[in-house]
N, CA, C and O atoms as a GROMACS GRO file, in nm:
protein
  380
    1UNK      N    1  -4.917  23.347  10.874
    1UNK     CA    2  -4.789  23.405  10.840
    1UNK      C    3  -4.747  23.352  10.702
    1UNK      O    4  -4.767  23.237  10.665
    2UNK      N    5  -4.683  23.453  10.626
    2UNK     CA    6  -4.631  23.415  10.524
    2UNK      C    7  -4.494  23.336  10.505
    2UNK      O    8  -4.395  23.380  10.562
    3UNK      N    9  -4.484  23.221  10.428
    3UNK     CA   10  -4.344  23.143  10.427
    3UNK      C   11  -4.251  23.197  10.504
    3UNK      O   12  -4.219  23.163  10.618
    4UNK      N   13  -4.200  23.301  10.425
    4UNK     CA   14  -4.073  23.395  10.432
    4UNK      C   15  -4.050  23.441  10.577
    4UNK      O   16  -3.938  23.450  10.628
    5UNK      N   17  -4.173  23.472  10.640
    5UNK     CA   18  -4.212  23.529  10.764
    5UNK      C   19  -4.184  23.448  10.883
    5UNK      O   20  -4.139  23.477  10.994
    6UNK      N   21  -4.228  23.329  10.826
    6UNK     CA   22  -4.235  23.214  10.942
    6UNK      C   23  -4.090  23.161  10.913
    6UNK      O   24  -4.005  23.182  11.000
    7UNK      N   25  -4.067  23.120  10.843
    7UNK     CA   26  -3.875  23.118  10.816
    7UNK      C   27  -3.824  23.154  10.895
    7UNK      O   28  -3.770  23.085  10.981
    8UNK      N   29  -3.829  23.312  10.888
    8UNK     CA   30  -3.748  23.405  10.949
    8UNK      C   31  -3.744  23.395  11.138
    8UNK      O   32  -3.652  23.398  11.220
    9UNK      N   33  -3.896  23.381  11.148
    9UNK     CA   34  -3.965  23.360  11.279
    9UNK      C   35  -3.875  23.258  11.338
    9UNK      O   36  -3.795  23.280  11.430
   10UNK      N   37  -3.892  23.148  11.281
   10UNK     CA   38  -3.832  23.018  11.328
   10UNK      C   39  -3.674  23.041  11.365
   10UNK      O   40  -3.623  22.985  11.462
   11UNK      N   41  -3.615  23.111  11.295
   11UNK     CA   42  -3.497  23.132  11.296
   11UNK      C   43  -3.425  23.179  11.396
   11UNK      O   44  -3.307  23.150  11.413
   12UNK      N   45  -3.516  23.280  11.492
   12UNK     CA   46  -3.470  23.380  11.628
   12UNK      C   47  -3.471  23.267  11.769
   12UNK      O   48  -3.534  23.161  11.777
   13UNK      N   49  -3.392  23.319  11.858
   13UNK     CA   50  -3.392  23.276  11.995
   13UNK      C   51  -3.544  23.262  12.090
   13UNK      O   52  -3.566  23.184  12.183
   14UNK      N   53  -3.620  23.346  12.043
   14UNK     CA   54  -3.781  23.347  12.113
   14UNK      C   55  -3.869  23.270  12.068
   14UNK      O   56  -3.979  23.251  12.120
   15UNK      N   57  -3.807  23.196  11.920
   15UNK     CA   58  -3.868  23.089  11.874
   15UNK      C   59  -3.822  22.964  11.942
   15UNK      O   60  -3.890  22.870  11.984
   16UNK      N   61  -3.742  22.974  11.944
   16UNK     CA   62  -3.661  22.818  11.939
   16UNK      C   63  -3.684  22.833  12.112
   16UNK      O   64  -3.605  22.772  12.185
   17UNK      N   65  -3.776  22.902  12.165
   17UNK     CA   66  -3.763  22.902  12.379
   17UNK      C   67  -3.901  22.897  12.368
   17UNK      O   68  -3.953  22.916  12.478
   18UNK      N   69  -4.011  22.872  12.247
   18UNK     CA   70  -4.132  22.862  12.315
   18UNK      C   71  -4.157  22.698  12.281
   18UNK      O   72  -4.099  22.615  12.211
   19UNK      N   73  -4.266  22.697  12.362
   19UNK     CA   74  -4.346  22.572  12.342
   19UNK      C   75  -4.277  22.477  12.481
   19UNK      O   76  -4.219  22.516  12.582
   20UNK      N   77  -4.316  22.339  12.432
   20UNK     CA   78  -4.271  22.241  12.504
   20UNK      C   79  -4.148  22.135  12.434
   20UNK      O   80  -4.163  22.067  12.332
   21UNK      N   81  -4.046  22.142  12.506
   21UNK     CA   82  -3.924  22.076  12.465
   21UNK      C   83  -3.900  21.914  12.519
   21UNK      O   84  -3.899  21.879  12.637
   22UNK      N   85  -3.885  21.848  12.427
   22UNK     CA   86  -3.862  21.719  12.481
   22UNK      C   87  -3.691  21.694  12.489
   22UNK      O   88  -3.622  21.724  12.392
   23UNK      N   89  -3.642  21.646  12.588
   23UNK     CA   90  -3.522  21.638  12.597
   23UNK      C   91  -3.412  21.734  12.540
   23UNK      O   92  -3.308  21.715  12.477
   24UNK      N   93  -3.466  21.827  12.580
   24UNK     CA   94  -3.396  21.944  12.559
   24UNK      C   95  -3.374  21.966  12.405
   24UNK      O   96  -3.272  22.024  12.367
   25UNK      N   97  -3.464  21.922  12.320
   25UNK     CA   98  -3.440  21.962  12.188
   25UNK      C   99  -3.562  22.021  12.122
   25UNK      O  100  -3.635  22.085  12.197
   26UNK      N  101  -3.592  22.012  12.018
   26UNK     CA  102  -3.655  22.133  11.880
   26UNK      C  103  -3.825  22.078  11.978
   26UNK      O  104  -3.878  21.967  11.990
   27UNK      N  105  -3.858  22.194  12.021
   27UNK     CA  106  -4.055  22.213  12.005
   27UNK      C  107  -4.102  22.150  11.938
   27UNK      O  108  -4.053  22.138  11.826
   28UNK      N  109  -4.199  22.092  11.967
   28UNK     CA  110  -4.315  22.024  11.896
   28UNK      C  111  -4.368  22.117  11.746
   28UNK      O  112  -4.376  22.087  11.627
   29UNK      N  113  -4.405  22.266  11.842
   29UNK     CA  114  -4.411  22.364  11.768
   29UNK      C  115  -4.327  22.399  11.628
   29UNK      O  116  -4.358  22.404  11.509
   30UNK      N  117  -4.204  22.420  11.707
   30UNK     CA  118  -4.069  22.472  11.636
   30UNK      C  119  -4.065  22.316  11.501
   30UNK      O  120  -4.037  22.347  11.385
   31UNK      N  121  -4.076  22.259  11.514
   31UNK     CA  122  -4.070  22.147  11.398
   31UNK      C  123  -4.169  22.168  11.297
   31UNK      O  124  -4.161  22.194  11.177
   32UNK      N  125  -4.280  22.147  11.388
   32UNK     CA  126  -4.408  22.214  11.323
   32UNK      C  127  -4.374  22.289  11.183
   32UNK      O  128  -4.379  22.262  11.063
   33UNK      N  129  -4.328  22.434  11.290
   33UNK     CA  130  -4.335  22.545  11.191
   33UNK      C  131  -4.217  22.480  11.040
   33UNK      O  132  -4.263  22.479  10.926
   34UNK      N  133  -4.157  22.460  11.052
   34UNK     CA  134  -4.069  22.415  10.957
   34UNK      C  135  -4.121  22.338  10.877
   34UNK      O  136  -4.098  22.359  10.758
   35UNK      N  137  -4.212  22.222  10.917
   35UNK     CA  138  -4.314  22.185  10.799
   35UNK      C  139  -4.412  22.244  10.760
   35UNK      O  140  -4.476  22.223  10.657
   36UNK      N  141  -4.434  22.351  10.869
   36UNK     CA  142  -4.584  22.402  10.734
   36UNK      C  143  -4.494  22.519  10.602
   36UNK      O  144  -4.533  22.553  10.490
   37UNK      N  145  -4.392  22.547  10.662
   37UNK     CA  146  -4.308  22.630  10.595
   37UNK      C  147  -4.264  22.541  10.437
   37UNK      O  148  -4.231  22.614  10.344
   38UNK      N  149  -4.266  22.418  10.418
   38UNK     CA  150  -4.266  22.322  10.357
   38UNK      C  151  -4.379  22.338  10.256
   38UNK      O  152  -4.372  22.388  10.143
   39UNK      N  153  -4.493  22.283  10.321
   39UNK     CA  154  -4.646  22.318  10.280
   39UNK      C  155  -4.700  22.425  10.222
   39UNK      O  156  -4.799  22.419  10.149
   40UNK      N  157  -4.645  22.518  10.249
   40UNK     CA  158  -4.667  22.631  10.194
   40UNK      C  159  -4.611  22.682  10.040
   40UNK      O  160  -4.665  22.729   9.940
   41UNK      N  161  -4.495  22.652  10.072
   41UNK     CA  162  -4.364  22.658   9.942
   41UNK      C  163  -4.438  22.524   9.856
   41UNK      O  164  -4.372  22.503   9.753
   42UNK      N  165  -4.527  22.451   9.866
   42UNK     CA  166  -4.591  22.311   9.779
   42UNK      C  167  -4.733  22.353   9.692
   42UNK      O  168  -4.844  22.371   9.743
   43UNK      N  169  -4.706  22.360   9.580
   43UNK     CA  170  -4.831  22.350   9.507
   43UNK      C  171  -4.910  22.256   9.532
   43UNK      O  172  -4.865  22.143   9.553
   44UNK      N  173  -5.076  22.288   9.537
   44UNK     CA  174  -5.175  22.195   9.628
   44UNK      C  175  -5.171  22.072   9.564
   44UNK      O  176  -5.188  21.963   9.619
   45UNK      N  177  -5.140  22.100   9.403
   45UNK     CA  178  -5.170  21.906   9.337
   45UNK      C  179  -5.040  21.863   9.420
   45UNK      O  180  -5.091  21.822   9.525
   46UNK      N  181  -4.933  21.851   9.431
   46UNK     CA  182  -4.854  21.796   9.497
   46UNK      C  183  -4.829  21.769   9.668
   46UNK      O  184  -4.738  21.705   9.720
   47UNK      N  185  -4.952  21.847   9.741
   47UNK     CA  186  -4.967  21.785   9.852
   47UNK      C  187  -4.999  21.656   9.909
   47UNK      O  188  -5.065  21.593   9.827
   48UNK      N  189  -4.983  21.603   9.998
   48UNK     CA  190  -4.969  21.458  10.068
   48UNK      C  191  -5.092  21.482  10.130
   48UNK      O  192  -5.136  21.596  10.146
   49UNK      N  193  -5.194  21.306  10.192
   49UNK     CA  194  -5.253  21.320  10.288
   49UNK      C  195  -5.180  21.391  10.427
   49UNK      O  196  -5.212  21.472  10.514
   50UNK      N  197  -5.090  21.328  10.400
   50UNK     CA  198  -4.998  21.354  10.529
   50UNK      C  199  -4.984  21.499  10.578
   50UNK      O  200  -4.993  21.544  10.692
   51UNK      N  201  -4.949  21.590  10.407
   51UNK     CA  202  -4.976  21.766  10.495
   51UNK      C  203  -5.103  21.798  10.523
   51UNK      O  204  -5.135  21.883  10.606
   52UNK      N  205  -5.217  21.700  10.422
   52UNK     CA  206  -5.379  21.748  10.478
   52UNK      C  207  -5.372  21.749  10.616
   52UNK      O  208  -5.386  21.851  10.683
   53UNK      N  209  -5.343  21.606  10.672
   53UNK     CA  210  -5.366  21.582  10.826
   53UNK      C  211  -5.244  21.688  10.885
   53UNK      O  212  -5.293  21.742  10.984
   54UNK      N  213  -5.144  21.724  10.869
   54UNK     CA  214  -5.115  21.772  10.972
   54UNK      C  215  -5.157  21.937  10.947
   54UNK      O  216  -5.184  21.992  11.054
   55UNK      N  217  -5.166  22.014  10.844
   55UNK     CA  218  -5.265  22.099  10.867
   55UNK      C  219  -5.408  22.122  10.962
   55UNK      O  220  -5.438  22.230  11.013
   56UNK      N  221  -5.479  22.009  10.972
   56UNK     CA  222  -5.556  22.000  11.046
   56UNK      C  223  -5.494  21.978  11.199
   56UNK      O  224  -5.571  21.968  11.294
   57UNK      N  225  -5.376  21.972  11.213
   57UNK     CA  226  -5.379  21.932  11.329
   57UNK      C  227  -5.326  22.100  11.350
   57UNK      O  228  -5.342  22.157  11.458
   58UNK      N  229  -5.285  22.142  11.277
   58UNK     CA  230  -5.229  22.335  11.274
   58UNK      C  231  -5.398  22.389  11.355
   58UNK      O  232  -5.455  22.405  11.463
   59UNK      N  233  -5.410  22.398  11.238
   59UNK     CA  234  -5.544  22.433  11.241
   59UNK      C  235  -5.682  22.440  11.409
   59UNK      O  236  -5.772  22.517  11.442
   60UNK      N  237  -5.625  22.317  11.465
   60UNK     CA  238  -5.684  22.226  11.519
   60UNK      C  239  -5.607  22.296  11.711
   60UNK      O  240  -5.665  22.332  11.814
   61UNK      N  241  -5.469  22.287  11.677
   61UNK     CA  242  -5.385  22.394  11.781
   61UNK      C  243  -5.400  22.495  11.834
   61UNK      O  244  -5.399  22.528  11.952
   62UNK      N  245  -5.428  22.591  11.666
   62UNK     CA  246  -5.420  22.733  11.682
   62UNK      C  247  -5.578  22.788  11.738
   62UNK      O  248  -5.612  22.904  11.761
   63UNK      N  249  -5.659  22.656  11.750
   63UNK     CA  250  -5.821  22.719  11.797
   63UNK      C  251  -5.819  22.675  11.950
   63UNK      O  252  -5.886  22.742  12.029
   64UNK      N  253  -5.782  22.620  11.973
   64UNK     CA  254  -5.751  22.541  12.124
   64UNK      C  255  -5.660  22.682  12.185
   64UNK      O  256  -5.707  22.762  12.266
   65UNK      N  257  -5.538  22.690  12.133
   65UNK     CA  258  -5.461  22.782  12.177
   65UNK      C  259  -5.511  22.907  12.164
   65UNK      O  260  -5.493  22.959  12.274
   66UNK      N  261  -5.556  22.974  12.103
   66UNK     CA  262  -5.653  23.122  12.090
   66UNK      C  263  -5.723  23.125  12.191
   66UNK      O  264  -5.728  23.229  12.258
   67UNK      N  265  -5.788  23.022  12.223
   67UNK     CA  266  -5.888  23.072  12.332
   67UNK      C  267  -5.818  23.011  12.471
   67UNK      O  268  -5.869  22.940  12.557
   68UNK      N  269  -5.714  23.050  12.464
   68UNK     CA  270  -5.656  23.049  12.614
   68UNK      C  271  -5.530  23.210  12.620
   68UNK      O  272  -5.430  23.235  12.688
   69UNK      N  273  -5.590  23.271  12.534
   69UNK     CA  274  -5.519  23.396  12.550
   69UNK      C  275  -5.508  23.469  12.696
   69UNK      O  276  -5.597  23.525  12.761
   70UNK      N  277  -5.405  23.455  12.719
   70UNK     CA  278  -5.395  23.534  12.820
   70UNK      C  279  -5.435  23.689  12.881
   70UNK      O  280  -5.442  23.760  12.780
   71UNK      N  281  -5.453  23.741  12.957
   71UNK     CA  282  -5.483  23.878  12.985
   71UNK      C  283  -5.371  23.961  12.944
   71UNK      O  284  -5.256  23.922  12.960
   72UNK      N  285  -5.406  24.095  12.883
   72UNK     CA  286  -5.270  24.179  12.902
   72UNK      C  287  -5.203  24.206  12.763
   72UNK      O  288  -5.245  24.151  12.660
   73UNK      N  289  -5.116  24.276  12.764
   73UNK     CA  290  -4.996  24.293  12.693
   73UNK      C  291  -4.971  24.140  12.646
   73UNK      O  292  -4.969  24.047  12.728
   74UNK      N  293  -4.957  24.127  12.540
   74UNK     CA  294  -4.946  23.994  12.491
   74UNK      C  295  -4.844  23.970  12.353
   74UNK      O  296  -4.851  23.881  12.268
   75UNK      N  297  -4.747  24.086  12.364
   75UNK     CA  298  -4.666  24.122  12.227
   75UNK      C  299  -4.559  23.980  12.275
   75UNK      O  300  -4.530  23.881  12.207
   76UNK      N  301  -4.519  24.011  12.402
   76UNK     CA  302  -4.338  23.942  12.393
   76UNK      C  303  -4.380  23.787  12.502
   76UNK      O  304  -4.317  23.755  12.603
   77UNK      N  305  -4.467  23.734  12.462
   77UNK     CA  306  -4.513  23.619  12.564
   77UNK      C  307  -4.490  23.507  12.497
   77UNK      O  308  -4.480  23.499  12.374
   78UNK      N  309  -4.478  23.402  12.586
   78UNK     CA  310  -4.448  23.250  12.514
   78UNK      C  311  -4.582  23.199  12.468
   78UNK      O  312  -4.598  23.113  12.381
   79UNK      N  313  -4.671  23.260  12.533
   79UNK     CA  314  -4.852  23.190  12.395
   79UNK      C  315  -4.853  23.240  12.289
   79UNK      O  316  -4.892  23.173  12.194
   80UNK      N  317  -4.801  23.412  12.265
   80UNK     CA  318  -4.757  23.441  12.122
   80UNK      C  319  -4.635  23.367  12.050
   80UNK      O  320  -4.634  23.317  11.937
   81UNK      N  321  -4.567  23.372  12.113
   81UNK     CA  322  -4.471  23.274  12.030
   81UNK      C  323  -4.490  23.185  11.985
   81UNK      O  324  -4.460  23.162  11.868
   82UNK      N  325  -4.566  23.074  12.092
   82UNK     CA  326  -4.618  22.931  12.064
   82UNK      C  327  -4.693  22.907  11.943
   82UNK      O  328  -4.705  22.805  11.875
   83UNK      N  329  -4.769  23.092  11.922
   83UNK     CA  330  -4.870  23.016  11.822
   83UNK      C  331  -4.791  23.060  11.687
   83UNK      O  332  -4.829  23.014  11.580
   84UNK      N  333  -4.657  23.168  11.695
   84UNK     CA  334  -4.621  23.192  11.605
   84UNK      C  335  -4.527  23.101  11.499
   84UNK      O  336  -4.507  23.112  11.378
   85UNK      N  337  -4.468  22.984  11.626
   85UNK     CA  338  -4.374  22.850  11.588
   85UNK      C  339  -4.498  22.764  11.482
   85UNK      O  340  -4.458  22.709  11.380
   86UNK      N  341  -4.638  22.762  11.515
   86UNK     CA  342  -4.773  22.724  11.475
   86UNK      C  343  -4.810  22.803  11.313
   86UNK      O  344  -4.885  22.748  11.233
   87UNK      N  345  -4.762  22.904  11.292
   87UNK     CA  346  -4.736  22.966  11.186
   87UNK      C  347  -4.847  23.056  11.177
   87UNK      O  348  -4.915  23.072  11.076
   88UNK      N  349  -4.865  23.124  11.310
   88UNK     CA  350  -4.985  23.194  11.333
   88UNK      C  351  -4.968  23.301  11.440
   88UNK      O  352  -4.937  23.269  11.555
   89UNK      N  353  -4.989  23.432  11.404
   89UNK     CA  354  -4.944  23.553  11.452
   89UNK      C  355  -5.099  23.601  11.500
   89UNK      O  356  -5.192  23.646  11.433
   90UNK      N  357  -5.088  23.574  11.636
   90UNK     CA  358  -5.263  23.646  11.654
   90UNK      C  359  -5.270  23.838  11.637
   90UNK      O  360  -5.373  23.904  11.620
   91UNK      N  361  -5.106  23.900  11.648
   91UNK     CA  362  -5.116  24.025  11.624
   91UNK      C  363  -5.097  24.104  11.494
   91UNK      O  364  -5.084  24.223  11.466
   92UNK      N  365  -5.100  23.964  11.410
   92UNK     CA  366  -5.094  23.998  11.296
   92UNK      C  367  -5.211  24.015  11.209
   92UNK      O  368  -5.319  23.980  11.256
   93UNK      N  369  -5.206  24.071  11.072
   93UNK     CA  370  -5.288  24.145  11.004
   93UNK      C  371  -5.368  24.009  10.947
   93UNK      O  372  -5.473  24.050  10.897
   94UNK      N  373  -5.363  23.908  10.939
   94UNK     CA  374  -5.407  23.790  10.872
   94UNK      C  375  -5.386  23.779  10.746
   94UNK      O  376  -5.467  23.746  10.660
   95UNK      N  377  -5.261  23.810  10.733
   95UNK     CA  378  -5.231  23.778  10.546
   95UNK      C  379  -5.140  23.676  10.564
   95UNK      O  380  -5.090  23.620  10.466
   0.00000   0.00000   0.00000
């Protein structure tokens, strides 16, 4: 997903209800997305080890999580969401 996209994403009620919540606050995910949204908006000389590694850990999510796709209609589900807080739209075009 593109910055702007995932911004926006992050921003709705179906974002902020997927994933796993610790004490009733922000997704693992939902935080996530807000830093790669970060990462993205960062020219690469100015990246950190720190966004290398947690890219990889994006990266690292979204292949684990893909292959537990569920059967079915899969537009309005919390594994799409999950991976979309992840900054990754499996029904999307891959741009």
């Amino acid at each position: 997903m593109k910055p702007a996209e995932l911004e926006k994403w992050l921003g709705t009620d179906e974002s902020r209800g997927a994933g796993q919540h610790e004490d009733g606050g922000e997704s693992t995910g939902h935080a996530s997305g807000r830093r790669i949204v970060g990462i993205l908006r960062t020219g690469r000389k100015d990246l950190s080890d720190d966004d290398y590694a947690h890219m990889r850990k994006v990266v690292g999510y979204i292949r684990r999580h893909l292959a537990q796709r569920p059967s079915g209609d899969v537009r309005d589900t919390r594994w799409r969401h999950s991976l979309m807080n992840w900054g990754h739209d499996p029904l999307g075009d891959g741009t």
